[in-house]
mmCIF file of the C-alpha atoms, coordinates in Angstrom:
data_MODEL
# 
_entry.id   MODEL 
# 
loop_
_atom_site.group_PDB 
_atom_site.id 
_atom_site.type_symbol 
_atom_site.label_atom_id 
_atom_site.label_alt_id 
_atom_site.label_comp_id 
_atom_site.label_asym_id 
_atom_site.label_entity_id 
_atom_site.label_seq_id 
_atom_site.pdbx_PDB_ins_code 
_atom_site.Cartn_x 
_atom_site.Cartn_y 
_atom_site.Cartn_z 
_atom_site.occupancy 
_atom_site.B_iso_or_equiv 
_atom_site.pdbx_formal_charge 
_atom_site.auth_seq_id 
_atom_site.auth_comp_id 
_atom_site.auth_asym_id 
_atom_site.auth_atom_id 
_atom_site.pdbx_PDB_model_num 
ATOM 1  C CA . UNK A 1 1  ? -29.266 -14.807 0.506  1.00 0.00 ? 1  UNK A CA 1 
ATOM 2  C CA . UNK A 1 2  ? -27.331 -12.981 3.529  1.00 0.00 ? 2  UNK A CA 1 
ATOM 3  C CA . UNK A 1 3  ? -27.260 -9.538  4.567  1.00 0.00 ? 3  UNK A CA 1 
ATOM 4  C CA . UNK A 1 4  ? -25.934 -7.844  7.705  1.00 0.00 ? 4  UNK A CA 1 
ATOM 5  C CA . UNK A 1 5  ? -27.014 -4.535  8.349  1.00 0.00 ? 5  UNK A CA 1 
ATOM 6  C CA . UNK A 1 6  ? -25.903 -2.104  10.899 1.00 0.00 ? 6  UNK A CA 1 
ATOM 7  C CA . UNK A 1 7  ? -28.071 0.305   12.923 1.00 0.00 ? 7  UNK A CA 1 
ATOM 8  C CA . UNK A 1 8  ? -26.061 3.296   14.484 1.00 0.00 ? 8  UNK A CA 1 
ATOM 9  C CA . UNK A 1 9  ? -28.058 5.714   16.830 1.00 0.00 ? 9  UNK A CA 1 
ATOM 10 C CA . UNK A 1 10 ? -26.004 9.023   17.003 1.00 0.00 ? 10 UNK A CA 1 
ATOM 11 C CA . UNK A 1 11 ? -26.678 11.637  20.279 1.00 0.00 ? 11 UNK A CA 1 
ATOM 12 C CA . UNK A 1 12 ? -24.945 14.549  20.609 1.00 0.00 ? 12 UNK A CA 1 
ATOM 13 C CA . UNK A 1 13 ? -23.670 14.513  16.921 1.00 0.00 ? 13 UNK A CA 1 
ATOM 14 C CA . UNK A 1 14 ? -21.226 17.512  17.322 1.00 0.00 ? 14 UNK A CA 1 
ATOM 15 C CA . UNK A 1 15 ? -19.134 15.743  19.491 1.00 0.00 ? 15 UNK A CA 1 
ATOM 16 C CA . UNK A 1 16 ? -19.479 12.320  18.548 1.00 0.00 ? 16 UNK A CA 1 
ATOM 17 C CA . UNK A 1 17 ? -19.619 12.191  14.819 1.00 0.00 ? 17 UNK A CA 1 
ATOM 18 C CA . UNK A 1 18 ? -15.775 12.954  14.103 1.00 0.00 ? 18 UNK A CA 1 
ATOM 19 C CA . UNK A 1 19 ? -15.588 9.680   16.632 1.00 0.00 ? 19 UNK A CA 1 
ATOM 20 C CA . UNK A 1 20 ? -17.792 7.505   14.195 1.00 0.00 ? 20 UNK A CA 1 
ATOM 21 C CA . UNK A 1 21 ? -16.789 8.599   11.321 1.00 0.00 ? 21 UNK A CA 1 
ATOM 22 C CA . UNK A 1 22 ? -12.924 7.546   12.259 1.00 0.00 ? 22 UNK A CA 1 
ATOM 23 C CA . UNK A 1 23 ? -14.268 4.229   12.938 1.00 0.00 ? 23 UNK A CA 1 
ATOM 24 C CA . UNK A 1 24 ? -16.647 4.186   9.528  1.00 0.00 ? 24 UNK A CA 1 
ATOM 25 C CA . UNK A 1 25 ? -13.484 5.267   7.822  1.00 0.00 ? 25 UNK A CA 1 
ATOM 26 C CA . UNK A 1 26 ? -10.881 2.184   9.221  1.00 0.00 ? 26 UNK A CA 1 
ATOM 27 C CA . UNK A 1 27 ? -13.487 -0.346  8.710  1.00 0.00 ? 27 UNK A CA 1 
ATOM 28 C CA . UNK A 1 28 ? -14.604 1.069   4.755  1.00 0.00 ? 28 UNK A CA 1 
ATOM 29 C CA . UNK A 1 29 ? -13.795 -1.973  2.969  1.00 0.00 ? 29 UNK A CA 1 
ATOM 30 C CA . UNK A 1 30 ? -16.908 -3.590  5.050  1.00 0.00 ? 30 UNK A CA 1 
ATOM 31 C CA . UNK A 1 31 ? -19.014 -0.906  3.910  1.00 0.00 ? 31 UNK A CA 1 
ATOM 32 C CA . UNK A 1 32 ? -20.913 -1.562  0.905  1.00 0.00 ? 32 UNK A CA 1 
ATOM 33 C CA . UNK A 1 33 ? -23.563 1.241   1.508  1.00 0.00 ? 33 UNK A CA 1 
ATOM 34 C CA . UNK A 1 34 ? -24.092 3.992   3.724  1.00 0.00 ? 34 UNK A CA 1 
ATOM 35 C CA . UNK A 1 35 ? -26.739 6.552   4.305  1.00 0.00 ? 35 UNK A CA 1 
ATOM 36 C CA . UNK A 1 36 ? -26.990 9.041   7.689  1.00 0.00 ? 36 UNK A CA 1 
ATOM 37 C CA . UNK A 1 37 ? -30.273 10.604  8.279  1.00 0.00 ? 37 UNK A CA 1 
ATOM 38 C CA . UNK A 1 38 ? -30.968 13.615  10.784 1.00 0.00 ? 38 UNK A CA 1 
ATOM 39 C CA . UNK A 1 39 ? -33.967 16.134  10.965 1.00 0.00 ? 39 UNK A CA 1 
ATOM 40 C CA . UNK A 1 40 ? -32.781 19.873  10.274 1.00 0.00 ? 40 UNK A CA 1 
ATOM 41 C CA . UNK A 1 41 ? -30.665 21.937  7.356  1.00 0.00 ? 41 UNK A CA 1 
ATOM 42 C CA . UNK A 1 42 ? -28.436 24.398  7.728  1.00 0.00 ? 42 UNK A CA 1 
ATOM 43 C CA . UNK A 1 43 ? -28.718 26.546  10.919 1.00 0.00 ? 43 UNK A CA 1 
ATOM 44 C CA . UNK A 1 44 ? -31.763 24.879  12.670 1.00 0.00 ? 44 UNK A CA 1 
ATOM 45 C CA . UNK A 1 45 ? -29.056 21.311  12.311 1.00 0.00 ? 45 UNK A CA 1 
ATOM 46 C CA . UNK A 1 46 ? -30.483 18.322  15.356 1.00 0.00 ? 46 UNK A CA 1 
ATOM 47 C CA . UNK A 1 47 ? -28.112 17.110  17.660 1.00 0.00 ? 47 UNK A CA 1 
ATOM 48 C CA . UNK A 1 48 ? -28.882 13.268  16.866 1.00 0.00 ? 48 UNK A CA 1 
ATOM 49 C CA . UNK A 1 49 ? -28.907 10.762  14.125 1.00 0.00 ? 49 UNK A CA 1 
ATOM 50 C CA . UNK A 1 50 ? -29.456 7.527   12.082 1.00 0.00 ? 50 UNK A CA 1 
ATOM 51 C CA . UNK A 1 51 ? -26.990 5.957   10.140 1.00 0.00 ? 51 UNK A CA 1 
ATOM 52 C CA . UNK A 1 52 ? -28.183 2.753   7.959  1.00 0.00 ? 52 UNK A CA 1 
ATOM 53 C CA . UNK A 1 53 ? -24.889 0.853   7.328  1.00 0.00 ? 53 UNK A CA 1 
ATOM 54 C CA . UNK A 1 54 ? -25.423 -2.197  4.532  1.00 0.00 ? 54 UNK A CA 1 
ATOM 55 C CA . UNK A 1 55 ? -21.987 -4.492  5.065  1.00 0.00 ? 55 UNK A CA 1 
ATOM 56 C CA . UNK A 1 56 ? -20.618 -6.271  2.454  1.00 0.00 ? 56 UNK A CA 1 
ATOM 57 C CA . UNK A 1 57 ? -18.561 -10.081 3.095  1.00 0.00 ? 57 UNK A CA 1 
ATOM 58 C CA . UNK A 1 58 ? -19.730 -13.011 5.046  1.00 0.00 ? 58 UNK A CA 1 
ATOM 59 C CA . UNK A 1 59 ? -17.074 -12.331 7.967  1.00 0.00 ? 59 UNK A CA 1 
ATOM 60 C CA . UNK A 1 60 ? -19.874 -11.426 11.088 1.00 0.00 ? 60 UNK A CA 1 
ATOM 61 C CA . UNK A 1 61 ? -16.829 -11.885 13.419 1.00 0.00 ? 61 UNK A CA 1 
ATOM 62 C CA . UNK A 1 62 ? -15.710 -8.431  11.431 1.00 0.00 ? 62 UNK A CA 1 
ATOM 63 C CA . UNK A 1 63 ? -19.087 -7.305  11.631 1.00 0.00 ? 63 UNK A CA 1 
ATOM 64 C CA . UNK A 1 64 ? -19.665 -7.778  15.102 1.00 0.00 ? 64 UNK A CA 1 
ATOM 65 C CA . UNK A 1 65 ? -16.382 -6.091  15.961 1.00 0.00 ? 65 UNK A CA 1 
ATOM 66 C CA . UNK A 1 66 ? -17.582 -2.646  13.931 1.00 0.00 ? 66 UNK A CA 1 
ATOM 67 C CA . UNK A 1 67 ? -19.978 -3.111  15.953 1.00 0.00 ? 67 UNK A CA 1 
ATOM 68 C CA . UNK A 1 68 ? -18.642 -3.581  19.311 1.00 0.00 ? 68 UNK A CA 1 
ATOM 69 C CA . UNK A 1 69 ? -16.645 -0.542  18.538 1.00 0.00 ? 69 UNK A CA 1 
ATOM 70 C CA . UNK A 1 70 ? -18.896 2.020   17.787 1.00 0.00 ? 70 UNK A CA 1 
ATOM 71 C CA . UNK A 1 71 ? -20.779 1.063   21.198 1.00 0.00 ? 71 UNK A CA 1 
ATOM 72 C CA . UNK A 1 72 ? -17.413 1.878   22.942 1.00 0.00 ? 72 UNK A CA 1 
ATOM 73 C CA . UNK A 1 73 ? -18.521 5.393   22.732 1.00 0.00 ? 73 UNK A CA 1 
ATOM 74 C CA . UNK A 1 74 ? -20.530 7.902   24.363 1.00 0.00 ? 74 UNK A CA 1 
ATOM 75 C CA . UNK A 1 75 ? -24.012 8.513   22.789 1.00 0.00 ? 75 UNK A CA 1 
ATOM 76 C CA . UNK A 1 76 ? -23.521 6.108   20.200 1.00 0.00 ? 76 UNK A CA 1 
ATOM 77 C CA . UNK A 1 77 ? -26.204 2.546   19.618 1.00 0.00 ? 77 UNK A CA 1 
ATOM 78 C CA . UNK A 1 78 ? -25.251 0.453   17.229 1.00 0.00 ? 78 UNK A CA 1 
ATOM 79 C CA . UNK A 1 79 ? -27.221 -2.773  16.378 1.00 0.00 ? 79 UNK A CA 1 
ATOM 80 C CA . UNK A 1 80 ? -26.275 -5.411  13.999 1.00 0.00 ? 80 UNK A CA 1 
ATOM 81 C CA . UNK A 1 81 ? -28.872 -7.083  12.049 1.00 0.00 ? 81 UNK A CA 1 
ATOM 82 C CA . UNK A 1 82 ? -28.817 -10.205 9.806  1.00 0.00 ? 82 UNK A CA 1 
ATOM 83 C CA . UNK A 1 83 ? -31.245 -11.298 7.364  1.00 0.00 ? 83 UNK A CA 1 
ATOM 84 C CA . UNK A 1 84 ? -31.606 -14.187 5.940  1.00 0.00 ? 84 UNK A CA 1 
ATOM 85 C CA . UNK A 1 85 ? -34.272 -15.771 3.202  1.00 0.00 ? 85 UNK A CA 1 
ATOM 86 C CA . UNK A 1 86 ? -33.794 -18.737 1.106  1.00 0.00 ? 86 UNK A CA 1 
# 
């Protein structure tokens, strides 16, 4: 059994997320599940975050490219991770 999992460090959240989430959004149909985590609620909201990113298909050339992508910006680090156990 497979499974590649993206890491995506967010900084400066107000200006970047629109930016990820654009790039979440075009690659969706890799995304099998998703969950963003960042300290805060409502008006005392932090300025960074984690974004655990389960992919779904065996195509890491796809995976690597999400990837590659979301490093393109500013205050973004993603990391791809496979695991594998037989």
């Amino acid at each position: 059994m497979k499974r590649d999992v993206l890491l995506i460090l967010v900084n400066h959240r107000q200006e970047t997320a629109e930016k990820v989430q654009k790039i979440l959004t075009g690659w969706g149909c890799y995304i099998k599940t998703r969950l963003g985590i960042h300290d805060g609620v409502l008006d005392n909201c932090s300025d960074s975050g984690l974004i655990f990113i389960e992919l779904t298909g065996n195509d890491l050339t796809k995976h690597e490219e999400i990837t590659r992508k979301l490093n393109l910006l500013n205050g973004v680090d993603a990391r791809l991770i496979s695991l594998e156990v037989e």
